[in-house]
N, C-alpha and C positions, 0 to 999 in steps of 0.2 A: 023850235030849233035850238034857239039859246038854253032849254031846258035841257033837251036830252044831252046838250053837249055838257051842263053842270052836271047832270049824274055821273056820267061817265065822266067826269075831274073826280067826283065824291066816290065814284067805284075803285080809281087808280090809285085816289087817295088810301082807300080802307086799304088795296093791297098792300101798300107800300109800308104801311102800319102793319099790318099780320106778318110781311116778310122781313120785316125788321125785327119785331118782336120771337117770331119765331130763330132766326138768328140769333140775339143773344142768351134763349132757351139753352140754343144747342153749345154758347161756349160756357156759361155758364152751370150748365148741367154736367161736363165730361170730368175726370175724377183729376185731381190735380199727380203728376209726377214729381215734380222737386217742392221746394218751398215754395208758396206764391208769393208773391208780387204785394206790398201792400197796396198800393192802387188799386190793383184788380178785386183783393179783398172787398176795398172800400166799395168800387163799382159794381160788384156779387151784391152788397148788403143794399145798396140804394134799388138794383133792380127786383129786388127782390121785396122790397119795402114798397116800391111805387105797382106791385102784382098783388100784394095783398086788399081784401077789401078793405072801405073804410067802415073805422070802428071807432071806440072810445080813445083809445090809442091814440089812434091816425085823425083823429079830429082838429089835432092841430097843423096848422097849411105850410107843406114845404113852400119854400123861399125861393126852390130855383124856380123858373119858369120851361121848357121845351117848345119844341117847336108844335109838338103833337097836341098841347096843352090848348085848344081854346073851345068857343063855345061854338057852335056851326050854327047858330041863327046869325051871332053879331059878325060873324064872316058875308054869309050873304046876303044881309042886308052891308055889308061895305064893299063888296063886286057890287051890288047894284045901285050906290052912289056913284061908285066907279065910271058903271055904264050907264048912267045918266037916267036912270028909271025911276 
């Protein structure tokens, strides 16, 4: 029971991840009209830097961290300290 109920968190989870990512596809894909924004420049180059693979480049490790960011084993192994398992 407690399994199938983790998958379906780790299925709602992936959606929520595709439909977010897909989201800023679509604002950062449309063609700009006036000047932009230097913000949004900035947030175009980081989204677009954290879709590329890693390479030589990209070997050295951004500093932010997200929420999207971790590892899904040390997650549930810490729900199931949580739930006392």
């Amino acid at each position: 029971m407690d399994m199938e109920l983790e998958q379906e968190r780790a299925k709602a989870e992936q959606e929520k991840a595709k439909m977010y990512i897909q989201y800023l596809s679509n604002i950062f894909s449309q063609p700009l009209m006036d000047k932009p924004d230097p913000k949004y420049l900035k947030a175009k180059k980081e989204f677009e830097s954290l879709l590329m693979p890693n390479t030589a480049v990209k070997k050295k490790e951004s500093k932010k961290a997200y929420e999207w960011d971790f590892d899904p084993n040390e997650y549930i192994e810490q729900q199931n300290l949580i739930e006392g398992r």
